[in-house]
DOTIDREN-970313 format. One record per residue (C-alpha): residue in one letter; x, y, z. Coordinates in steps of 0.1 Angstrom, whole numbers, plus 5000, padded with zeros to 4 digits. Example, Ala and Ser with C-alpha at 12.3 -4.5 7.8 and 13.67 -1.06 7.14 Angstrom:
REM residues 2
a512349555078 s513749895071 
This chain:
REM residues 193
x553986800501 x555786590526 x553486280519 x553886350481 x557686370483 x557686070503 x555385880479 x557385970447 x560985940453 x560385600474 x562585450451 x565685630463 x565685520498 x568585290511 x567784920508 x565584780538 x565185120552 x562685440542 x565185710546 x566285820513 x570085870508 x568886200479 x565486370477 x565486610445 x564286940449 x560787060450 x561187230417 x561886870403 x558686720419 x556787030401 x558586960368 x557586610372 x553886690378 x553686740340 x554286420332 x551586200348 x552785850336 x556585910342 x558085580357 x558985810387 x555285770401 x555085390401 x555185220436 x557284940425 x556584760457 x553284680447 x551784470416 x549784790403 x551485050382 x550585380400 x550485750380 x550986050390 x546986100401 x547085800422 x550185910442 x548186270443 x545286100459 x546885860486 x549086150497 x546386390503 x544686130521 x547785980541 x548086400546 x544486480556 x544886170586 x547786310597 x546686650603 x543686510620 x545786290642 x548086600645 x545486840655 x541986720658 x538586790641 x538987050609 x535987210626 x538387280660 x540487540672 x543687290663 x543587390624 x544787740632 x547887850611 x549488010642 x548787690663 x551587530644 x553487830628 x554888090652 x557888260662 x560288360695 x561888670695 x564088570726 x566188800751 x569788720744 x570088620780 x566788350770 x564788550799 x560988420791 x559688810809 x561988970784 x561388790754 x558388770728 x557088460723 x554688230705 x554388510679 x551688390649 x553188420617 x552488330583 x555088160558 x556887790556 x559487670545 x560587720507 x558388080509 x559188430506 x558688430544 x560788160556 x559487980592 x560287670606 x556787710625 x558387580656 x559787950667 x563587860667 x564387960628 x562588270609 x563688580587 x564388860612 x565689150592 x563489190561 x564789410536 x563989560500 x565889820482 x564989990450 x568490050431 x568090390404 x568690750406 x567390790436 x567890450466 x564790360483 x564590100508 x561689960532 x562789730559 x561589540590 x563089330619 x561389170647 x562489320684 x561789760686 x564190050690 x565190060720 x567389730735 x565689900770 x562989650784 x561389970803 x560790130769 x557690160750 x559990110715 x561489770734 x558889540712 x557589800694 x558089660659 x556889310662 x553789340653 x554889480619 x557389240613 x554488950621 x552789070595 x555489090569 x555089490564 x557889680553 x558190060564 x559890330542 x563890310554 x565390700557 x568990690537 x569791050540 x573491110518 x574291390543 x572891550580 x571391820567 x569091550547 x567591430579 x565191690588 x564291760627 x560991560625 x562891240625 x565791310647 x565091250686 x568591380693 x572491470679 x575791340693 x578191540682 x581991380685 x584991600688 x588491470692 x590591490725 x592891790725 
């Protein structure tokens, strides 16, 4: 997409430079893809008159040389998804022993699940709620229960968050609506006499 992008909006970058002052949107570029001899896919810096399958076909070929400079043979361990798309849940203190990192994850950017790949920017609290009658809610969030590093529930949810699953969220209106099963204790508050 990057070499398409780059291929197509040429035009727009700043005289005697290639950095483009505007880049419309990707839902442009996919509108555009339905005209193939829009004037938007001619190179004008060469004598040819290019359409929209010729800018396809250098940019998946400028694309498929720079993943293989990037990271190696197809048939090698480089072309992982998680070798370039991963995520740090860091300690807020940034201690490497207290921190998760180099977490694979699927997603880009522009997706549902948003990842920069480089494990500084993802989506950390996931959330879906069903609004009706009754509210339902499933949610997930990298990092556990506990903010405890000794604890078993200090990464505890990680792995579900990795793999973009959702869990049931409890949203009980009262106490009483949160049976035993699912309490570990009660903290009852009374006011100073």
């Amino acid at each position: 997409m990057q070499e398409l992008v780059t291929r197509t909006w040429d035009e727009l970058a700043t005289p005697g430079s290639t950095r483009r002052v505007i880049t419309p949107s990707s839902a442009v570029l996919a509108e555009l893809l339905a005209d193939s001899a829009s004037a938007w896919w001619d190179d004008r810096a060469t004598p040819a008159v290019e359409h929209r399958d010729d800018i396809l076909a250098a940019s998946l070929v400028a694309a498929l040389e720079d993943a293989r400079q990037k990271y190696g043979d197809p048939n090698g361990d480089g072309w992982r998804w998680d070798r370039i798309r991963y995520a740090n849940v860091n300690h807020l203190l940034r201690l490497p022993a207290l921190s998760a990192l180099g977490i694979p994850v699927q997603g880009g950017p522009s997706t549902l699940s948003p990842s920069f790949g480089s494990g500084t920017h993802s989506a950390s609290w996931r959330m879906v709620v069903e609004l009706g009658p009754e509210l339902r809610a499933w949610a997930t969030y990298p990092g556990g229960q506990s903010g405890n590093p000794v604890s078993p529930h200090y990464r505890d949810r990680i792995p579900l968050w990795a793999r973009g699953e959702l869990e049931p969220v409890r949203l009980p209106a009262s106490p009483a609506q949160l049976d035993s099963a699912h309490r570990l204790a009660t903290l009852t508050l009374h006011p100073s006499p």
